[in-house]
N, C-alpha and C positions, 0 to 999 in steps of 0.2 A: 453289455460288457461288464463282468466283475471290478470288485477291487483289485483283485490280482492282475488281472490285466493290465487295467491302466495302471498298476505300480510297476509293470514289467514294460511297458510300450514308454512309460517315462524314462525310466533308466536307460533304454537302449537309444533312445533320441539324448538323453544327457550325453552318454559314450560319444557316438556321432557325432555332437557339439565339441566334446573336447578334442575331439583325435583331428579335428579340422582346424582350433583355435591353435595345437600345440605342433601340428603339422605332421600329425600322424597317418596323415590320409595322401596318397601319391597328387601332386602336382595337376595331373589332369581333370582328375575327382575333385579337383576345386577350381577349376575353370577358369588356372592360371594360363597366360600368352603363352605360347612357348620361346625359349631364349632365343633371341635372332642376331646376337651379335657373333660372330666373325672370329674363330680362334686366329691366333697370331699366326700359328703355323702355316693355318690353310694360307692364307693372307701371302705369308713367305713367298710361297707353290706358286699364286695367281703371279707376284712380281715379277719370281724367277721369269717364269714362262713366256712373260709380257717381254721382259729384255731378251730373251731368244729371238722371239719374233720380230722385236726390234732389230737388230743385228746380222739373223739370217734371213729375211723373207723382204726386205726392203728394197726397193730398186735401188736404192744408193750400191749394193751390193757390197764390193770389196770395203768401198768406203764406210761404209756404215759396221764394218768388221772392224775393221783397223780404228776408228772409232771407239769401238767398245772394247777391243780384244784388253784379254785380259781386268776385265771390270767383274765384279760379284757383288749380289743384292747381299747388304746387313740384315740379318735376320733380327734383328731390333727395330721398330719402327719406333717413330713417333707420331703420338696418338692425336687425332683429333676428333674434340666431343662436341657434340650437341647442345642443345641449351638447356638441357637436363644432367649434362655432365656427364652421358653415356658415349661410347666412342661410337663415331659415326664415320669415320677415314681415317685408314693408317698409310703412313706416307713412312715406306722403305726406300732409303738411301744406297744407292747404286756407287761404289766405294770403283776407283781407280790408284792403284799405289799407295792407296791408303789415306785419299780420301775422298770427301764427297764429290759427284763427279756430276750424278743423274740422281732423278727419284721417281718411285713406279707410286702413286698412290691409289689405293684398294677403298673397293665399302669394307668397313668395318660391322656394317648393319646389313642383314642381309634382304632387307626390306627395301633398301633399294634399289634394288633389280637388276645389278649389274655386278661384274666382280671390279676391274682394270677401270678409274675413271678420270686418271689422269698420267702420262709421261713427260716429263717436261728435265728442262735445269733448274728450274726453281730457282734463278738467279744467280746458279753456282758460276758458269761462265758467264755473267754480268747480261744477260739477254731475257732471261726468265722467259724465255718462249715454249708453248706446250707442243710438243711434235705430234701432240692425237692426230692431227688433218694429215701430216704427212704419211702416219701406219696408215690410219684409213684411205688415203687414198693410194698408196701401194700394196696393201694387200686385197686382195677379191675377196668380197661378202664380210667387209670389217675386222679381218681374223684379229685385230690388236685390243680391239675396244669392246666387243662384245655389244647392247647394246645401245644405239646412239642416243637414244633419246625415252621420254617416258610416253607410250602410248594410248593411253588411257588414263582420265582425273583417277588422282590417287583418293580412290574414296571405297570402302565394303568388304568385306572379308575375302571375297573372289579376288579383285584387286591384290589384296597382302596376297592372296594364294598364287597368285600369278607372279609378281615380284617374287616371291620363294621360289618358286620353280623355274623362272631365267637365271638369280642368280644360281640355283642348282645346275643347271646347264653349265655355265662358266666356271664352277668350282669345278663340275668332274672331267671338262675338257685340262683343267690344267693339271689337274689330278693324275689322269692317264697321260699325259705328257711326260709327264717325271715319272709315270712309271715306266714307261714303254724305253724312256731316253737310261734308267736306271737296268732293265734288263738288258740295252745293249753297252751297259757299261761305263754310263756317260752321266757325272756326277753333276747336278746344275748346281751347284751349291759352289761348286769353283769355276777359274776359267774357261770356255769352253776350245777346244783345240783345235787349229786346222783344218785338219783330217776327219776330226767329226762333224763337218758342218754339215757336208751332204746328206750323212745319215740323219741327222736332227732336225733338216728340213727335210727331208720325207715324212719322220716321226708327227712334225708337224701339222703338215698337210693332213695327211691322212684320218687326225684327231679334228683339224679344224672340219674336215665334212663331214663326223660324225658330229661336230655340234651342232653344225648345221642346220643338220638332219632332225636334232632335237627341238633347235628351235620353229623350224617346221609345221613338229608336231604339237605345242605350245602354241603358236597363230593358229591351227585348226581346232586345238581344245576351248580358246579363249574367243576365237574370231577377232585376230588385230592382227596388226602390221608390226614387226619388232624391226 
């Protein structure tokens, strides 16, 4: 190899080094994690859709209507982080006449594997009891919680890839939720009305067996039990 060579093969390895020190080089190309925290919004979507099901699909039926009627999730949560200070659960406050009444709390990471991981009162009516047992056991195949428990040591890139892909699951069941409830005209973002319950429990159903179905396919890619 000439001089010119190695004057032209240092230079382009100089290049290289900088465009990676000044972050000239795309994110992947440096074999950065990719970001797994949780937009707010989506987060919103998971709560909303959690208090539907609370509300319509619970054996309590009328009661668990007349209970919530009239309640809407804050799309403000309050965050809670980790021991690195990164948000690991956002806990959205479920507002009745304006005020706090219930609270839906979400992963805000979406590394751990689930979206919905807690409903409860959070003390609001002096009880702080969490009603997870009660959606789970009123509705068929966990439609409230998504899922229950962690199936495998959290340990290996497979592992993270697997937690990605349940909570993917549960994001776009809640996702098509609000879209499906949004083409027949039914805003989740307020009240939900009377008249619309029927519809929004079909809506429901229908979405929850296509989760299902994904979760399914997730236990046969992974070989677990979710």
């Amino acid at each position: 190899m000439n001089s010119r060579a190695i004057t032209s093969l240092a230079s382009a390895l100089l290049i290289v080094a900088c465009a990676i020190v000044c972050g000239c080089v795309a994110p992947d190309e440096q074999g950065v994690a990719p970001n797994t925290t949780v937009p707010v919004e989506r987060g919103w979507t998971q709560a909303a859709v959690a208090l539907l099901e609370l509300s319509t699909l619970g054996e309590a039926g009328e009661e668990a209507y007349e209970r919530f009627n009239g309640s809407v999730v804050s799309p403000e949560p309050a965050i809670l982080p980790d021991s690195n200070g990164h948000p690991l659960y956002y806990r959205y406050y479920v507002l009745k006449n304006g005020e706090n009444f219930y609270a839906v709390q979400v992963s805000a990471n979406k590394l751990l594997g689930r979206t919905v991981t807690h409903i409860g009162d959070f003390g609001y009516l002096g009880s702080n009891e969490s009603v997870d047992r009660a959606v789970n056991g009123s509705i068929a195949n966990g439609a409230a919680s998504g899922l229950a428990s962690t199936p495998v040591p959290p340990q290996g890139e497979e592992y993270a890839q697997m937690m990605l892909d349940c909570w993917g699951v549960g994001d776009a069941y809640a996702q098509d939720v609000a879209r499906d409830a949004e083409h027949a005209g039914i805003d989740i973002s307020t009240p939900l009305f009377a008249e619309d319950r029927n519809l929004i429990r079909e809506i429901l159903w229908e979405n929850i067996r296509q989760r299902e179905e994904r979760l399914r396919a997730i236990e046969e890619k992974y070989q677990v039990d979710l």
